[in-house]
N, C-alpha and C positions, 0 to 999 in steps of 0.2 A: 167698734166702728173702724175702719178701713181709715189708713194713715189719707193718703189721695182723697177722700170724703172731707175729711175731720178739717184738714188744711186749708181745702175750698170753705169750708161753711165758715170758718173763723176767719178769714180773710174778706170774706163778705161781710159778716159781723163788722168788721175793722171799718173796710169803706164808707159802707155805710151810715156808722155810730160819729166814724171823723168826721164827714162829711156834714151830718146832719146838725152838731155840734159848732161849728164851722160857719153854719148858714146862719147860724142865730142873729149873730151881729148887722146882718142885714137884714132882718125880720122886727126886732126889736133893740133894747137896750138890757145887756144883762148886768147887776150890782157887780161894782170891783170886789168889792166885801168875796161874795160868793165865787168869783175866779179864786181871790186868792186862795182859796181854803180849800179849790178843790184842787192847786195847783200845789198845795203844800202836800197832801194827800199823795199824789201822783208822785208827787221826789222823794216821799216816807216808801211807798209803792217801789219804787226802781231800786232804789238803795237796800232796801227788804229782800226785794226778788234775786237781784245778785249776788246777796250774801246768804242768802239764806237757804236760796232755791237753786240758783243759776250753777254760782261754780261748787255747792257739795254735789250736784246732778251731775257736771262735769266730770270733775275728778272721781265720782264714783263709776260711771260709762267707760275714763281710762282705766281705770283699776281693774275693771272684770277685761278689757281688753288684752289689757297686760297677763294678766291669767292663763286667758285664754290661750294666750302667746307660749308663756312659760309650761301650759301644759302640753304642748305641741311638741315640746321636747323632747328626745327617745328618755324613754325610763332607762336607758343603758348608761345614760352618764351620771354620773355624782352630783350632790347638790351644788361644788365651787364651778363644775362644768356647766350645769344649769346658769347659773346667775350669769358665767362670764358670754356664754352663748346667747342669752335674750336680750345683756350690756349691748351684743353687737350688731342687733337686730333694729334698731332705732336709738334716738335722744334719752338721755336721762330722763325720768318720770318728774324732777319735779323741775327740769326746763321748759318740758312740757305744757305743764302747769302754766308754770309763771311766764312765759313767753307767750300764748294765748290770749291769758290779760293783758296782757302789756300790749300786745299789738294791738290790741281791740280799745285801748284807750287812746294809743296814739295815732290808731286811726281817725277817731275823734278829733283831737287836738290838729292835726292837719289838716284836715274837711274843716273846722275854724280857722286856722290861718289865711288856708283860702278863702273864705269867706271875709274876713279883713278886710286882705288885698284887694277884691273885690267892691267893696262895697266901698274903701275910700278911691278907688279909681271912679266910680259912678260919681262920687260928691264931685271930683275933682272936671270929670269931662262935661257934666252935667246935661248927660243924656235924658231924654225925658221917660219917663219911668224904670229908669234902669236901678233903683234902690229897691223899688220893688220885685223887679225880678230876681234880683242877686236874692234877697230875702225867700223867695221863694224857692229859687235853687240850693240856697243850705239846706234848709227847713227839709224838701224833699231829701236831699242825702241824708239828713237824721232822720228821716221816715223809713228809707231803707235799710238803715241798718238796724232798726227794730223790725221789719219785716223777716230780715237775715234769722234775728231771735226766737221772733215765732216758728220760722219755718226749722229750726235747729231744736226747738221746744216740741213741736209735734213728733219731730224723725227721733223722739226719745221713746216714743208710745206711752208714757205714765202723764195719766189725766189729770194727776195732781199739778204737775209743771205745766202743761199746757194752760190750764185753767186762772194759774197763778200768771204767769206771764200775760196772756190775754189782756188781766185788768191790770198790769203795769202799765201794757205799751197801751190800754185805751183811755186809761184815764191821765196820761202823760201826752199824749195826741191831741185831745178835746180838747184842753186850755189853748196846745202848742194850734190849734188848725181855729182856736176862738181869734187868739193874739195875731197870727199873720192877716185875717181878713180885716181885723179893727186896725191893723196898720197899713193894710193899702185903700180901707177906704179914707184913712187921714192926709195917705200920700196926693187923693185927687180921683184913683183911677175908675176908669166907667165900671160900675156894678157887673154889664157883662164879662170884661176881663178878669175881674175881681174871682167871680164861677170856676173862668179856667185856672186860675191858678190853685182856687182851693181843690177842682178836679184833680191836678196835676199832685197837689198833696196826699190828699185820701187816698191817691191811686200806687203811690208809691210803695207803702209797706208790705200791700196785696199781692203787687207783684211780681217783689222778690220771696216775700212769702213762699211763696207754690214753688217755684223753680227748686229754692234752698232747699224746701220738703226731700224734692223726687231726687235733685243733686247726693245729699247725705243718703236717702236711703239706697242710694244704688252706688254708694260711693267702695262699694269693693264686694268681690264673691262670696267674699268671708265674713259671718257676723262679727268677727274681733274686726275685721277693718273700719265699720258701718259703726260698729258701740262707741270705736278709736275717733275717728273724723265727727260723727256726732259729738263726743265730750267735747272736742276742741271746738267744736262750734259754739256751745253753749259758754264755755270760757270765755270765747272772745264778745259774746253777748255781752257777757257780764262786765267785762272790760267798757263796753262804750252804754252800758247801763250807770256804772258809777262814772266814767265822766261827766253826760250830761246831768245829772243827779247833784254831784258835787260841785262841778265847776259852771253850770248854766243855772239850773232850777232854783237851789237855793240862794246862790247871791242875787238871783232877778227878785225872788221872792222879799229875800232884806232889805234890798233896794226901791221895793217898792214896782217894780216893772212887769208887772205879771200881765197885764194884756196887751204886752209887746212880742215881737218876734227873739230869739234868742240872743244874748249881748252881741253875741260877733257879726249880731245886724244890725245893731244900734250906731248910732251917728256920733255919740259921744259917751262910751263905754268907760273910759278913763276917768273922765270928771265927775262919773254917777259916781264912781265908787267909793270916791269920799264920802258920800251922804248915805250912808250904811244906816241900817237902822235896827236893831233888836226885834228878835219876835216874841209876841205876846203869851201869854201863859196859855189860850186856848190854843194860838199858831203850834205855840212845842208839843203842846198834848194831840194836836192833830198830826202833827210828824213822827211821831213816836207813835200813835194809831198806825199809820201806813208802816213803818217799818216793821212795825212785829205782827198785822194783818198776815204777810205771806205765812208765817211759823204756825199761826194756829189756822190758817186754811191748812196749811199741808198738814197737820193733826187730824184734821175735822174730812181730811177728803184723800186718807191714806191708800196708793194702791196694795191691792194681792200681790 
């Protein structure tokens, strides 16, 4: 199936699945029990897909790039001519690497700072719904940079990544697009505002989705450019996959806050953290489900 096809119908899957997920809360009432277990699921899910899927896809997209590079060399030089000619052709391979992550988590970490800031200037001005927008405007930038993932996941062409990523960012969505709606109908706000914001959620990852797709696949003449820039996208995926993973999901999870918005939308982040609590022996077994989920999908749905 055609990259431009594949990008559209899983982007739509996205909106629609967020969306629909999303609207619960104002339809009915759904058990905490049940968020939390699918919310443990989705952090076992993210932390799986990054380690497992995310950055060996990457580094193996720079690897064949790098090759490709290195074979581009005249066969007239020697191999210390080779090595020092491709040395000066870009970064170290494994700054590479690890600079990817790194920025893709402190991307993370800054889209929460701001978000902070934010949120204690609304308590402080005490604008009328303005805790709930700030909540909304984080939440959509973590929506987008799981879009970034998707659309970095398809510009790979192997079904296996795509497939896997898919049910990270959708079963990490659903809880996150359960939790913003149950928190602004506690903030007051009219149910029809309430719509647009979860619109403005769902519609986020979608897209940046597509843009990311057509961006990477056209991102140079050369398939080594297109294999190059695709890796590093998928690295930095994987970067703001283990943040929110490690640093939101599961301490919300031990906390006990899982049909809330993410901490760095909470009103008093600091003083929950005291009240830590253990997870249960089903909770571990369901997190250790999610994380090794991606290894034997990618077994079970190997490409040619």
């Amino acid at each position: 199936m055609d990259g431009g096809v594949t990008v559209t119908l899983i982007s739509v899957a996205m909106f629609v699945g967020c969306f629909a997920l999303g609207f619960i809360p104002l339809l009915f009432r759904l058990s905490e029990k049940s968020l939390l277990f699918v919310s443990i699921l989705g952090a076992g899910l993210l932390c799986g897909t990054a380690l497992a899927i995310t950055i060996p896809e990457g580094v193996g997209l720079l690897e064949e790039s790098w090759r490709a590079a290195s074979s581009d060399v005249p066969s007239s030089l020697n191999s210390s001519e080779k090595n020092s000619s491709s040395k000066e052709k870009g970064l170290p391979p494994r700054f590479v690497i690890g600079g990817a992550l790194t920025f893709g988590f402190t991307f993370m970490f800054i889209v929460d700072q701001i978000g902070n800031y934010l949120s204690m200037r609304d308590q402080t001005t005490r604008v009328p719904n303005a805790v709930g927008i700030t909540a909304t405007l984080g939440l959509v930038i973590h929506a987008a940079a799981d879009g970034f993932a998707v659309g970095a996941a398809v510009a790979t062409g192997q079904v296996t990544v795509q497939v896997i990523v898919f049910l990270a960012v959708i079963l990490h969505k659903g809880p996150a697009a359960f939790g913003l709606v149950s928190f602004l109908m506690h903030t007051g706000l009219d149910k029809k505002y309430i719509q647009g914001h979860l619109l403005a959620f769902s519609a986020a990852a979608p897209i940046l989705a597509v843009p990311t797709y057509f961006i990477l696949h056209a991102s140079g003449s050369s398939s080594q450019s297109q294999m190059s820039w695709t890796g590093v996208g998928m690295l930095f995926s994987a970067g703001t996959f283990l943040y929110v993973a490690t640093v939101h999901v599961l301490p919300e999870i031990s906390s006990g806050r899982t049909g809330q918005p993410p901490s760095n939308l909470q009103l008093q982040p600091a003083m929950e953290g005291h009240h830590r609590q253990q997870l249960g022996l089903l909770e571990s077994l369901t997190l250790i489900l999610g994380v090794g989920l991606p290894m034997v999908l990618a077994l079970c749905l190997q490409d040619d």
